[in-house]
Every structure is written in structure tokens, then in C-alpha cells.
C-alpha positions as CSV (number, residue, x, y, z in Angstrom):
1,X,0.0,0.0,0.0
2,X,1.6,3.3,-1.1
3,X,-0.4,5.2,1.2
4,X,-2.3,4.0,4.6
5,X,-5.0,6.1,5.8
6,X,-6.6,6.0,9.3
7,X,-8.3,7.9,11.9
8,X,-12.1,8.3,10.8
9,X,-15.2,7.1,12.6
10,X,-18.7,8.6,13.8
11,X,-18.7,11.8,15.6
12,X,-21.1,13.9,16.6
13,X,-21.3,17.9,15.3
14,X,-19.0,20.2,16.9
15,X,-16.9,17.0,17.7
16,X,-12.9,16.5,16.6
17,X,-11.1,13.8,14.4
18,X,-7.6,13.5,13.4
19,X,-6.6,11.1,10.8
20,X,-3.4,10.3,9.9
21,X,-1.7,8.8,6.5
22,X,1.6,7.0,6.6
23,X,3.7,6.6,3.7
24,X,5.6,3.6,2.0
25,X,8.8,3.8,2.3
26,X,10.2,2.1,-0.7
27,X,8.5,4.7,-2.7
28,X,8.9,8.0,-0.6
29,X,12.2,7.8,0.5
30,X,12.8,11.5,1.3
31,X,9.0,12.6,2.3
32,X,10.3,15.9,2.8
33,X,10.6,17.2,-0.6
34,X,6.9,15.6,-1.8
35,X,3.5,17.8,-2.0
36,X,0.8,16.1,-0.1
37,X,-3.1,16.5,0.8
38,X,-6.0,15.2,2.1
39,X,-9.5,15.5,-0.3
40,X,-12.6,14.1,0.2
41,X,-15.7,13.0,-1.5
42,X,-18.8,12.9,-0.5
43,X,-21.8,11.2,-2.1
44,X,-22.6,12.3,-5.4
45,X,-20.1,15.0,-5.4
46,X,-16.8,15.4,-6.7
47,X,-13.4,14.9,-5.0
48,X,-12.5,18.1,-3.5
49,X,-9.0,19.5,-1.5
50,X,-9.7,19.5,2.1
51,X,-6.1,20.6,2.7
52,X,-2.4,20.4,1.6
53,X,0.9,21.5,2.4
54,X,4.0,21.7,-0.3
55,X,7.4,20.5,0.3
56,X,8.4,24.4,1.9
57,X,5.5,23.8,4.5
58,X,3.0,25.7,3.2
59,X,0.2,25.4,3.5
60,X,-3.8,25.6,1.8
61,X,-7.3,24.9,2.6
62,X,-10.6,24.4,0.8
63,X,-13.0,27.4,2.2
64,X,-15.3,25.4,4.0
65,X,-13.0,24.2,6.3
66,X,-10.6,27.2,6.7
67,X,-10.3,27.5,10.4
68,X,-11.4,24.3,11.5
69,X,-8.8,21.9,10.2
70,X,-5.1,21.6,10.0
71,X,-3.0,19.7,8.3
72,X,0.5,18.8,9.6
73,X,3.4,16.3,8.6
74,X,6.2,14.2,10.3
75,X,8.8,13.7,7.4
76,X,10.8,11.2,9.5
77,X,7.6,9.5,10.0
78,X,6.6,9.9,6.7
79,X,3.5,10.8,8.2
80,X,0.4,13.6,7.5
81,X,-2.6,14.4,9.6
82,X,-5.2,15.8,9.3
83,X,-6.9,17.8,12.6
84,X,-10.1,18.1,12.4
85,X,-12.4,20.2,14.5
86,X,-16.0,21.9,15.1
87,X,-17.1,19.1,12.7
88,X,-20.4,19.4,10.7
89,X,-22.7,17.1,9.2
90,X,-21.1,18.8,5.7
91,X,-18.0,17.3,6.3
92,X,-19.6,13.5,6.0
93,X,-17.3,11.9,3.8
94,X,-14.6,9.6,2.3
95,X,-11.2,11.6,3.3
96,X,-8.4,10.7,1.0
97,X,-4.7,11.2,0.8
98,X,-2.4,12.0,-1.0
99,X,1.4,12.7,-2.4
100,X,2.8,13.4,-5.3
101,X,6.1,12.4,-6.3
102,X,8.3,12.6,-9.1
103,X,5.1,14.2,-11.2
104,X,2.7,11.2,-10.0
105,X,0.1,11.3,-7.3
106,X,-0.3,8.4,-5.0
107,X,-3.8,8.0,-3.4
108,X,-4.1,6.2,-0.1
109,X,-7.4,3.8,0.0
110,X,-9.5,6.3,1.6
111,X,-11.1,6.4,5.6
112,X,-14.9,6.7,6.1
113,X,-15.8,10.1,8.0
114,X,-19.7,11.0,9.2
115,X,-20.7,13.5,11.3
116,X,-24.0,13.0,12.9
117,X,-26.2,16.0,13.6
């Protein structure tokens, strides 16, 4: 598995989740210098960016959850999370992620997020 996503589950509005994706290391060997993300996709919507972060750290967020959720990385880990808070019934979704290295993207399988209200 290129990428190993984790962390979803059933929370209630206003509640927190982090996920976290780890990286294989056969294929990332310096996870440093790779552009990653999490997206999402919800039914009967299109894959969206929830979040990502370039190789310099910087970061960017989709506008509906601007505020609410961070992403982060551990390059030694080869790790990204995703910290998710004040969570809304909108945010119900498959949360996906993903790095891109040497011009390809690698998806991770995907973890099941739902928010009840």
C-alpha cells in the first residue's frame, strides 16, 4: 500500500477527528521534498482539496474548512494528519490522501468520515 490512511469514525457535530496517513517507504524515500493532501468525497459529489501542504510547509485549505482543520506532517515518520475540528454534518465523507512524487500522485485507499447532527 503506497499510502495508509486512518483515523475516521462517527462523531457527533462540533466534535474533533484527526486522521493520519503513513507513507511507504520504498516509494517516498525523502518525504520531505513531496507535495501532499488530504480531499474528500462525499456522495454524489466530486473529489474536492480538504487541505495540503508543499514541500516548503506551506500550506492551503478548501474554504469550508478554513479555520477548522489543519494539516501537519512528520517527514521522518513519513507521516500527514489531518486535525479536524468543530465538525459538521457537511463534512460527511470519504477523506483521501495524497502525495505526489516525481510528477505522479499516490492515493491512499481512503477512511470513512460521518458526522451526525
Amino acid at each position: 500500500v503506497q499510502l495508509q490512511a486512518s483515523g475516521g469514525g462517527l462523531v457527533q457535530a462540533g466534535g474533533s477527528l484527526r486522521l493520519s496517513c503513513v507513507a511507504s517507504r520504498s516509494i517516498f524515500t525523502d518525504f520531505s521534498t513531496n507535495a501532499k493532501g488530504w480531499y474528500r468525497e462525499a456522495p454524489g459529489k466530486e473529489r474536492e482539496l480538504v487541505a495540503g501542504i508543499t514541500s516548503r510547509g506551506t500550506t492551503t485549505y478548501g474554504d469550508s474548512v478554513r479555520g477548522r482543520f489543519t494539516i501537519s506532517g512528520d517527514n521522518a515518520k513519513k507521516t500527514i494528519y489531518l486535525q479536524m475540528s468543530a465538525l459538521e454534518p457537511e463534512d460527511t465523507a470519504v477523506y483521501y490522501c495524497a502525495a505526489n512524487q516525481l510528477g505522479r500522485t499516490y492515493w491512499g485507499l481512503g477512511t470513512q468520515v460521518t458526522v451526525s447532527s
